[in-house]
C-alpha positions in Angstrom: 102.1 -101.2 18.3 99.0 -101.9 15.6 98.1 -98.9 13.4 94.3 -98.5 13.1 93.6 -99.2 9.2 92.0 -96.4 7.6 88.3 -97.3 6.5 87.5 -97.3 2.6 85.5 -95.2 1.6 82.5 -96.7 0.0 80.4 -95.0 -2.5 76.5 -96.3 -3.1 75.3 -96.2 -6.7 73.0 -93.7 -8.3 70.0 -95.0 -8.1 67.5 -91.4 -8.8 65.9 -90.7 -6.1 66.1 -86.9 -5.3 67.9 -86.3 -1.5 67.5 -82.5 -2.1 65.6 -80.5 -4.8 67.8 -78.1 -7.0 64.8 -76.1 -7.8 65.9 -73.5 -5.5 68.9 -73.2 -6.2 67.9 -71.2 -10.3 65.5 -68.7 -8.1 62.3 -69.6 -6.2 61.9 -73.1 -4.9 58.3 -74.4 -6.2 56.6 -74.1 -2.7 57.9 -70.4 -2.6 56.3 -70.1 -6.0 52.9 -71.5 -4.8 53.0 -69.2 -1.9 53.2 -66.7 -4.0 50.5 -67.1 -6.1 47.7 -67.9 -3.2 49.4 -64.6 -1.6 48.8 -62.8 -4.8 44.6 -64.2 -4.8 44.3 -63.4 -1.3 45.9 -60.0 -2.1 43.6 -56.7 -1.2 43.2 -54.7 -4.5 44.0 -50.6 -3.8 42.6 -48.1 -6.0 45.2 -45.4 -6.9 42.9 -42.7 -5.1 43.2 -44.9 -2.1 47.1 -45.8 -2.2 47.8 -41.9 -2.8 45.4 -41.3 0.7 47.7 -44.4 2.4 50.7 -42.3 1.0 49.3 -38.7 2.0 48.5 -40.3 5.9 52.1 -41.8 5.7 53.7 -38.5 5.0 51.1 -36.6 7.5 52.1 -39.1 10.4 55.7 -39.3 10.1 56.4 -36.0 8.6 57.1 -34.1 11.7 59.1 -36.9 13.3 61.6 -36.9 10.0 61.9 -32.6 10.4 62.4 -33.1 14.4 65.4 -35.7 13.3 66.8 -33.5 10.9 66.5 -30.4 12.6 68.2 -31.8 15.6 71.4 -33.2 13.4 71.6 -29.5 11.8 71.3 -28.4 15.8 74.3 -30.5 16.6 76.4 -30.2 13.5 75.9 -26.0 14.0 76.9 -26.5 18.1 80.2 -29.2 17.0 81.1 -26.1 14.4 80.8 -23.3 17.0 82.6 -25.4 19.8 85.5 -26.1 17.1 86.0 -22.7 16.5 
C-alpha cells in the first residue's frame, strides 16, 4: 500500500497588482460613489411648497387605509376581550 504524498503548498510572490479593491470595504466603493454624484445632477429639485403638497396627497391617499387598519385591530382586540370574559 503507497500513501498519496500530500502536495506543498506553494505560495507566488507579491508582485502589486490589485486581485480585489479594498475601497469598499472603509464605506462606498468608488463606482458607488460616482453613481452617486451623476444620481445627485440628474436629481429633480422640489420646492418646499411642493414637497409639503407630495406629503399632504400622501397623507390624503393613505389616510383612510391606516384608520381602516387600526380600527379593525381595536375591533378585534375589543371582540378577543369580550370572548375572554
Amino acid at each position: 500500500m503507497s500513501k498519496k504524498a500530500k502536495q506543498k503548498t506553494v505560495y507566488k510572490q507579491d508582485d502589486g497588482r490589485t486581485i480585489y479593491s479594498m475601497a469598499g470595504l472603509e464605506g462606498k466603493t468608488p463606482e458607488e460613489l460616482e453613481e452617486r454624484d451623476r444620481q445627485r445632477r440628474n436629481a429633480v429639485k422640489v420646492t418646499r411648497k411642493e414637497r409639503r403638497a407630495m406629503i399632504a396627497a400622501a397623507f390624503q391617499v393613505y389616510g383612510p387605509i391606516l384608520l381602516i387598519i387600526l380600527v379593525a385591530f381595536g375591533l378585534a382586540a375589543v371582540i378577543v376581550y369580550l370572548l375572554m370574559r
